[in-house]
ZAMARGU-4260 file (C-alpha; in steps of 0.2 Angstrom, whole numbers, plus 5000, padded with zeros to 4 digits):
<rodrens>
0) 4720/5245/5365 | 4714/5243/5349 | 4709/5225/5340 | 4718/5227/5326 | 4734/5227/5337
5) 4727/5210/5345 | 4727/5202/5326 | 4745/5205/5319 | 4757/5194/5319 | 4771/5194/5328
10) 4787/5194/5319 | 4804/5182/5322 | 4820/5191/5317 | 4829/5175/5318 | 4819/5166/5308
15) 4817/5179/5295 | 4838/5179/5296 | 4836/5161/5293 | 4825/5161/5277 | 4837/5175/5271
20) 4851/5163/5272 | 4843/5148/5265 | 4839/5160/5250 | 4858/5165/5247 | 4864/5146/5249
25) 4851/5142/5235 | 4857/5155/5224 | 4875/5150/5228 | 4873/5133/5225 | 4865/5138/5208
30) 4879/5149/5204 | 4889/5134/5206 | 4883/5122/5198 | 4879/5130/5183 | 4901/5137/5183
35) 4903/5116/5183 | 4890/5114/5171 | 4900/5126/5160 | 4917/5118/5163 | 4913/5101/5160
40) 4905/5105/5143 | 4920/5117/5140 | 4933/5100/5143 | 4922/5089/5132 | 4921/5102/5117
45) 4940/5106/5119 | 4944/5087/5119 | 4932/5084/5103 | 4943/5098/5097 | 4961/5090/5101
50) 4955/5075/5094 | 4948/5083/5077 | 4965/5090/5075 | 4977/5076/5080 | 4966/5064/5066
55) 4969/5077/5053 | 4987/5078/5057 | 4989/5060/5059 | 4980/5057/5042 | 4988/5068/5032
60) 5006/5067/5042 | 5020/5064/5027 | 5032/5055/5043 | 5015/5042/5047 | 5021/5026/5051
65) 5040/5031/5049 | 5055/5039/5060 | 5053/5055/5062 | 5070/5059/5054 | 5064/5048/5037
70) 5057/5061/5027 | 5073/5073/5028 | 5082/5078/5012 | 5100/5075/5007 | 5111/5059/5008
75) 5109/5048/5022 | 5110/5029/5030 | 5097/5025/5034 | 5094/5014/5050 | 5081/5001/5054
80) 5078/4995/5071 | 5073/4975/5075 | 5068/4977/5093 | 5063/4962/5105 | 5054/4944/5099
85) 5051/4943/5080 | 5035/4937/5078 | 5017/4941/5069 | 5008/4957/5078 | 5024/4960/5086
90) 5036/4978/5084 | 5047/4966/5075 | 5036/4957/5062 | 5041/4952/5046 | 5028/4967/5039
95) 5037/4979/5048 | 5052/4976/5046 | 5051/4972/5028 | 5040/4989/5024 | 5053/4999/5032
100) 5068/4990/5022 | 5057/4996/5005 | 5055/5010/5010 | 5073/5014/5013 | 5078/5008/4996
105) 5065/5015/4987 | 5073/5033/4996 | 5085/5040/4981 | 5096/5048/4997 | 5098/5031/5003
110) 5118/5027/5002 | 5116/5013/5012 | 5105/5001/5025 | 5109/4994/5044 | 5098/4986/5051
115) 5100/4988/5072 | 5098/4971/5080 | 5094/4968/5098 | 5081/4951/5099 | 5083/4934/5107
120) 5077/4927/5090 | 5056/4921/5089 | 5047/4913/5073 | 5056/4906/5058 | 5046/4910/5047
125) 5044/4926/5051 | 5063/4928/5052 | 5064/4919/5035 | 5052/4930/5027 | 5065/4944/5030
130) 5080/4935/5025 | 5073/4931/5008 | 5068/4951/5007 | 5084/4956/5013 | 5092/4946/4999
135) 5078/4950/4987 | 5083/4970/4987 | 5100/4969/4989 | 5098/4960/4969 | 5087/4975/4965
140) 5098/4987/4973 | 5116/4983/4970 | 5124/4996/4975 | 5116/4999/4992 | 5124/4988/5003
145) 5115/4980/5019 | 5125/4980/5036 | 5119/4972/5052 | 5123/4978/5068 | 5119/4967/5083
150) 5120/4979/5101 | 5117/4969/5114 | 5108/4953/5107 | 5109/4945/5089 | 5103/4926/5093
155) 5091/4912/5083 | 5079/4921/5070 | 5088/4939/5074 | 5104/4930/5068 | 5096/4921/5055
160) 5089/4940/5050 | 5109/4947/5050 | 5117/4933/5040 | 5107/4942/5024 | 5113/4956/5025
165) 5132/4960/5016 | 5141/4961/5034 | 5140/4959/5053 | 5145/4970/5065 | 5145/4971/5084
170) 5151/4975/5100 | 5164/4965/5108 | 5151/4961/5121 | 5137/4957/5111 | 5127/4940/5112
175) 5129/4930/5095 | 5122/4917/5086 | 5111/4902/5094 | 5109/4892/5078 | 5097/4881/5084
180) 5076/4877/5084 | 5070/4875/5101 | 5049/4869/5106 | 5046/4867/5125 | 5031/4862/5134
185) 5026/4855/5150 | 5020/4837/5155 | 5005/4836/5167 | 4999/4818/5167 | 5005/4815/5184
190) 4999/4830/5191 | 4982/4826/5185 | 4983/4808/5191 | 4987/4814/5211 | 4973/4827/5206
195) 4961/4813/5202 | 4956/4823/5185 | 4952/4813/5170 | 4956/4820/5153 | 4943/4819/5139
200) 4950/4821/5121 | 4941/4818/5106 | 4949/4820/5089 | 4948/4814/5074 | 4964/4810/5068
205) 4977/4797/5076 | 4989/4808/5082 | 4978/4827/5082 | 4983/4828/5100 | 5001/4823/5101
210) 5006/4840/5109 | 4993/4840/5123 | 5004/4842/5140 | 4990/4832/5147 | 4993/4816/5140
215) 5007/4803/5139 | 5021/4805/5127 | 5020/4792/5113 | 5038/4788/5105 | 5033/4788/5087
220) 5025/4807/5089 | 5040/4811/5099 | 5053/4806/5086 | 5040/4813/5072 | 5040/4830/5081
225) 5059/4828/5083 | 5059/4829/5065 | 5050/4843/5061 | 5063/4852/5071 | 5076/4844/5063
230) 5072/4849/5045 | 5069/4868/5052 | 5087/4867/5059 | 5095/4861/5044 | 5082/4876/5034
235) 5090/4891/5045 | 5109/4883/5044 | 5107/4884/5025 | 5101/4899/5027 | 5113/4904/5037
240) 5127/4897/5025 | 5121/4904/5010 | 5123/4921/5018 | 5140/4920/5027 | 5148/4911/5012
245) 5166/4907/5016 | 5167/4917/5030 | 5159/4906/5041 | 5172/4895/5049 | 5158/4879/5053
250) 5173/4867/5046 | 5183/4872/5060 | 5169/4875/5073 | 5156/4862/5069 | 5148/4868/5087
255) 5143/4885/5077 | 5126/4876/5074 | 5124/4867/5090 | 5113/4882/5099 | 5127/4890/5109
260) 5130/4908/5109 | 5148/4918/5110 | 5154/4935/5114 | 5156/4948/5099 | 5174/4947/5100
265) 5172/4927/5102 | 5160/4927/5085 | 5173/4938/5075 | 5184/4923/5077 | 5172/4912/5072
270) 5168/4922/5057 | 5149/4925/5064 | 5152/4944/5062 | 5166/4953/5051 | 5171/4967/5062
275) 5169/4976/5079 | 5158/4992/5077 | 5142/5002/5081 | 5128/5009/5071 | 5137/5027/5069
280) 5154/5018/5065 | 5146/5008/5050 | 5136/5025/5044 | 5152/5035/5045 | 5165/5024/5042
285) 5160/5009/5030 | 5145/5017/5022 | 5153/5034/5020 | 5137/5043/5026 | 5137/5049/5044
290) 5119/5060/5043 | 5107/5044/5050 | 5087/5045/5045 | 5076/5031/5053 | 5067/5022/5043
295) 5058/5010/5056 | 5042/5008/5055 | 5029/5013/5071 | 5012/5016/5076 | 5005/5031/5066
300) 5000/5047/5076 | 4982/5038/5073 | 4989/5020/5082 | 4994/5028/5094 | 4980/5041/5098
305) 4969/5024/5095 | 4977/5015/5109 | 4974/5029/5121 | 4958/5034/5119 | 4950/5021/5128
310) 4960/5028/5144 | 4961/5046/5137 | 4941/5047/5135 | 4936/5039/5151 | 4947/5053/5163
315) 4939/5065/5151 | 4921/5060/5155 | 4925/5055/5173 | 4929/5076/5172 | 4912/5080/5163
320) 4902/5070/5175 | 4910/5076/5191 | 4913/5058/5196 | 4933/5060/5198 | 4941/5054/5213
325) 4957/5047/5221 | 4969/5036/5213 | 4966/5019/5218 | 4974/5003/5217 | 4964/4990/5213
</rodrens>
């Protein structure tokens, strides 16, 4: 036997198998990762897209801000929604609701205005804010008439909003009126005594913390505070008087300004509202003009989009990054 058969190697077929499959593995997991590395970059560039496209549209969008059926041609009614608490930031603000009321009168297709109540009432001034604008473009505008129609709840500043307008209208089941100012608050000063909790104010000014829950009541700040919601009370009757006119039967029902609140069919009687009727029996019926545009005003396309970015962006990134998972509850 040779030498040179003594110094070669002998080979392993398994292990050569083995190296063969670690090889293919690699090469798969490369194949991989670079198909995800190509996706996720395919999702953020279409998203960047998407979002290029809905700005644009959202900028240059005649309907931004409005209903989308504001912006059609031909005689209409136009309809304005005043939807939950009236109050600053809120769907019902006083810049809403008076930007979409100009906007409806400034339409030359506008043959007439209701404004579609359903709110517990909320801040008087924003509620008094309308009403004056309410009254201000029915001056300018004489012959478009405003008409309020109350569904399910017309009470406090909502009410205060629908005596403005030329009439009232709603369901014989709606809620109506609540004439009345109301400021609660909770008292704490035994709570804190049982607790063994001192309170520490420091003010300048005698009566700078009357309304802390914390402390005692004092009679003087009570009856003071007391007034304050007197004055606004006798402010939203007036208002409410100067609107309804006649109609009002408050001789008759001195309770109309107590706070209480009656049926539709209860307030006809009262002369809180004028008739029984919906939004599409005022359009056709009393303003002659059945083809309805909204004139409410919303989020733009850009609000909106804004708003859900945040959310939008992270499940978009969670995607580019690989780090998606279950739901979870948290």
């Amino acid at each position: 036997m040779h030498s040179d058969e003594w110094n070669e190697p002998t080979r392993n077929p398994a292990k050569d198998d083995a190296k063969a499959w670690q090889l293919l593995e690699k090469v798969s997991l490369a194949g991989l990762q670079e198909q995800k590395r190509a996706r996720r970059w395919g999702i953020f560039f279409k998203f960047l897209t998407f979002a290029y496209l809905f700005i644009a549209v959202a900028l240059f969008s005649p309907l931004a801000g409005l209903g989308g059926k504001a912006s059609q041609g031909g005689p209409h009614t136009a309809v304005i929604e005043v939807r939950g608490v009236i109050a600053d930031q809120e769907e019902a603000s006083a810049d809403n609701v008076i930007g979409s009321l100009r906007a409806a009168f400034e339409d030359e297709n506008t043959k007439g205005v209701v404004l579609r109540i359903n709110s517990p009432g909320g801040s008087p001034v924003q509620s008094g804010y309308i009403y004056d604008e309410i009254r201000r473009l029915r001056s300018k505008h004489e012959d478009i008439k405003v008409y309020a129609v109350i569904t399910d709840l017309g009470a406090s500043g909502a009410y205060y909003i629908a005596s403005a307008a030329d009439a009232i209208y709603a369901d014989k089941a709606s809620l109506v009126g609540s004439i009345g100012v109301t400021a609660a608050s909770f008292g704490f000063v035994e709570v804190m005594q049982k607790l063994g909790v001192e309170r520490r104010v420091y003010t300048s000014g005698e009566h700078k913390a009357f309304l802390d829950p914390f402390q005692p009541q004092k009679e003087v700040e009570t009856e003071f505070w007391q007034g304050v919601l007197k004055t606004t009370h006798e402010q939203f009757i007036n208002s409410v008087k100067q609107g309804r006119g006649d109609r009002l039967k408050a001789d008759e029902h001195p309770e109309l300004f107590s706070g209480l609140v009656w049926s539709g069919e209860q307030a006809l009687n009262l002369g809180l509202i004028d008739a029984l009727g919906n939004t599409s029996y005022v359009a056709r019926e009393v303003v002659g003009e059945e083809n309805i545009a909204d004139f409410t005003l919303q989020d733009t396309p850009l609000d909106r989009f804004a708003k859900r970015l945040g959310a939008s962006m992270a499940e978009h990134l969670a995607l580019w990054t690989g780090m998606t998972g279950a739901p979870a509850l948290r």
